[in-house]
C-alpha positions in Angstrom: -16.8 28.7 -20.8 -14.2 30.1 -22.9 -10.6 30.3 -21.7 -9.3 32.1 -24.4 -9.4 35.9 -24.8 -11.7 37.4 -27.1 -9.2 40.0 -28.4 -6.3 39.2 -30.9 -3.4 39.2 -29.6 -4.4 39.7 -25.7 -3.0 36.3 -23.5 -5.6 34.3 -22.1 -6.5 33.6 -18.5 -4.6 30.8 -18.7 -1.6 32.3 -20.5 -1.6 35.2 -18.0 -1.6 32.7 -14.7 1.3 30.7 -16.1 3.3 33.9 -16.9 2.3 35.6 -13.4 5.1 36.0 -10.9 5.0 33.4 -8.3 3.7 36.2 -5.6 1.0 37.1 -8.2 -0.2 33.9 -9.1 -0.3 32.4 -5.4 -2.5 35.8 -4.6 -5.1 34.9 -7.6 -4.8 31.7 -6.2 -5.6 32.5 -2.3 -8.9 34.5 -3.8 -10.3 30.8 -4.4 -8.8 29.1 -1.6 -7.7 30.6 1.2 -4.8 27.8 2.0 -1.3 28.7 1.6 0.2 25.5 1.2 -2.5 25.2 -1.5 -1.6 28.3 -3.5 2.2 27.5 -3.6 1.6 23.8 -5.0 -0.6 25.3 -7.4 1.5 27.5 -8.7 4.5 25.7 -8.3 3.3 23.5 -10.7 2.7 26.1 -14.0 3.2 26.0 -17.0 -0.5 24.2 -17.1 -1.1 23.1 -20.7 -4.9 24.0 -20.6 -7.2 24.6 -18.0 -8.3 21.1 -17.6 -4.4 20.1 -16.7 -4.8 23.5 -14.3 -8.3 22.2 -12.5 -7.1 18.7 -11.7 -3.8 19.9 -10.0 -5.9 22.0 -7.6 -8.4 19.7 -7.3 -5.5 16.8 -6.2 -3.8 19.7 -4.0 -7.5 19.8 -2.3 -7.9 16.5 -1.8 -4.1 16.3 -0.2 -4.7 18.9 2.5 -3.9 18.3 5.7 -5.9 19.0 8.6 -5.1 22.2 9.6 -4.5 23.9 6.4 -8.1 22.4 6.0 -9.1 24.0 8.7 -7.8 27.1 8.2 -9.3 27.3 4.5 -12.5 26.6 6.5 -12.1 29.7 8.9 -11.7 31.9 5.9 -15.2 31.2 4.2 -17.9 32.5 4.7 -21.4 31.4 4.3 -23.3 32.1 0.3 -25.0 36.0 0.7 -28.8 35.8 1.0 -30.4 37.6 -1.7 -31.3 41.4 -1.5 -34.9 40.6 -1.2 -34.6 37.4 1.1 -36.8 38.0 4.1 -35.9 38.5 7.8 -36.9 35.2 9.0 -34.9 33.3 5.9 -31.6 35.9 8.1 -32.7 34.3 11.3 -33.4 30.6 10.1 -30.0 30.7 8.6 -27.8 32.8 11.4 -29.7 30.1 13.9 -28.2 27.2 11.6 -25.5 28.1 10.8 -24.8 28.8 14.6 -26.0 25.3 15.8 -23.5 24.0 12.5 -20.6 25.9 14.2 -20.8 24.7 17.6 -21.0 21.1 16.8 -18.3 21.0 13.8 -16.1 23.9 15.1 -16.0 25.8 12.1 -18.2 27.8 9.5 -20.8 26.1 7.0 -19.1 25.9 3.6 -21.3 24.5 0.5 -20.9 25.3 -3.3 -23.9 27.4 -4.8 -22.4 27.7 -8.1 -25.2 27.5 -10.9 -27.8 27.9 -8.7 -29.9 30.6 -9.2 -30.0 33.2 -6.5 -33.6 32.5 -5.2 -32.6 28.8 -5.3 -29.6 29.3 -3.3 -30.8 29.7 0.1 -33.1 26.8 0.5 -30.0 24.7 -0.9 -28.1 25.9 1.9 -30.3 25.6 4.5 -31.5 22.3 3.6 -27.6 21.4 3.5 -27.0 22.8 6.9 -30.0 21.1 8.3 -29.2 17.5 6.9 -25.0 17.8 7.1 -25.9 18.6 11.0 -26.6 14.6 11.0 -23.3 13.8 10.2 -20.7 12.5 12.3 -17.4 14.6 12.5 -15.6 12.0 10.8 -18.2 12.1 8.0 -18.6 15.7 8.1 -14.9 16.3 7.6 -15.0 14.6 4.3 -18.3 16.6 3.2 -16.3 20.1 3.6 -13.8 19.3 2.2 -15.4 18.3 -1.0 -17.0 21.1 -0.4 -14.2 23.1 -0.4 -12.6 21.5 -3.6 -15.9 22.7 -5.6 -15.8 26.2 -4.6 -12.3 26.3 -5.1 -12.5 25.1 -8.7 -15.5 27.0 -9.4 -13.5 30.5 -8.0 -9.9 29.1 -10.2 -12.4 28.6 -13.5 -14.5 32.0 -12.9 -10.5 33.7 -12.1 -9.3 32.3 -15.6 -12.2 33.4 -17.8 -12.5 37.6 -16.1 -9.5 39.8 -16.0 -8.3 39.1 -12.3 -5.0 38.1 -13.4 -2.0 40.4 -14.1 -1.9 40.8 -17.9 2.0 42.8 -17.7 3.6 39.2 -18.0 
């Protein structure tokens, strides 16, 4: 993963999020995780020094959110895209679980696909709705939000390497 920019002279993704205005910056940063309180300790926190300094402040303001703005986060995902050529029963085996995941946690099914191929990524989720729907609440709670920490990092690493970030700083 490179986290530098290819052309002389342009700032990297990292250069570009630690110039961003605070408004800018806590947008880029609700892309990956839709939590507020998340954003503005994130970006609070710039100048990172390199991306690893960057990745373990979000992934500590994760691990520090409270219930709610866990919750909330949670609301705002949405369950991994089936691919264009998935099947209509794959549609209805997943719409069914993810419905019975939903009544008994109170909110969506949120699980980290990244590096998974595309054709791989829809038996990894439904085998991870079908054996996270054994969990307690208590259990379950700690599974999302881990859950929730990988996407995020994954969506604040995949933000730093494309142009999604102002680059008029």
């Amino acid at each position: 993963m490179s986290w530098t920019s290819d052309t002389p002279g342009t700032p990297s993704g990292l250069d570009r999020f630690n110039a961003a205005a605070v408004e800018d910056a806590e947008l880029a940063l609700l892309a990956c995780l839709h939590s507020p309180r998340w954003a503005a300790r994130v970006a609070a926190h710039r100048p990172y020094p390199d991306p690893e300094a960057l990745l373990a402040a979000a992934d500590e303001a994760a691990y520090d959110l409270s219930r709610a703005d866990r919750a909330a986060a949670l609301a705002a995902e949405a369950l991994p895209g089936l691919p264009a050529d998935a099947y209509s029963a794959a549609h209805t085996a997943l719409n069914a679980a993810n419905a019975a995941y939903e009544s008994r946690f109170g909110h969506p099914f949120v699980i980290c696909v990244d590096g998974l191929k595309p054709y791989e990524a829809l038996d990894h989720v439904l085998e991870g709705i079908r054996s996270r729907l054994a969990n307690d609440p208590e259990e379950e709670r700690l599974v999302a939000a881990e859950e929730l920490r990988r996407l995020a990092r994954g969506r604040l690493a995949a933000l730093l390497t494309r142009d999604g970030l102002p680059t008029d700083v």
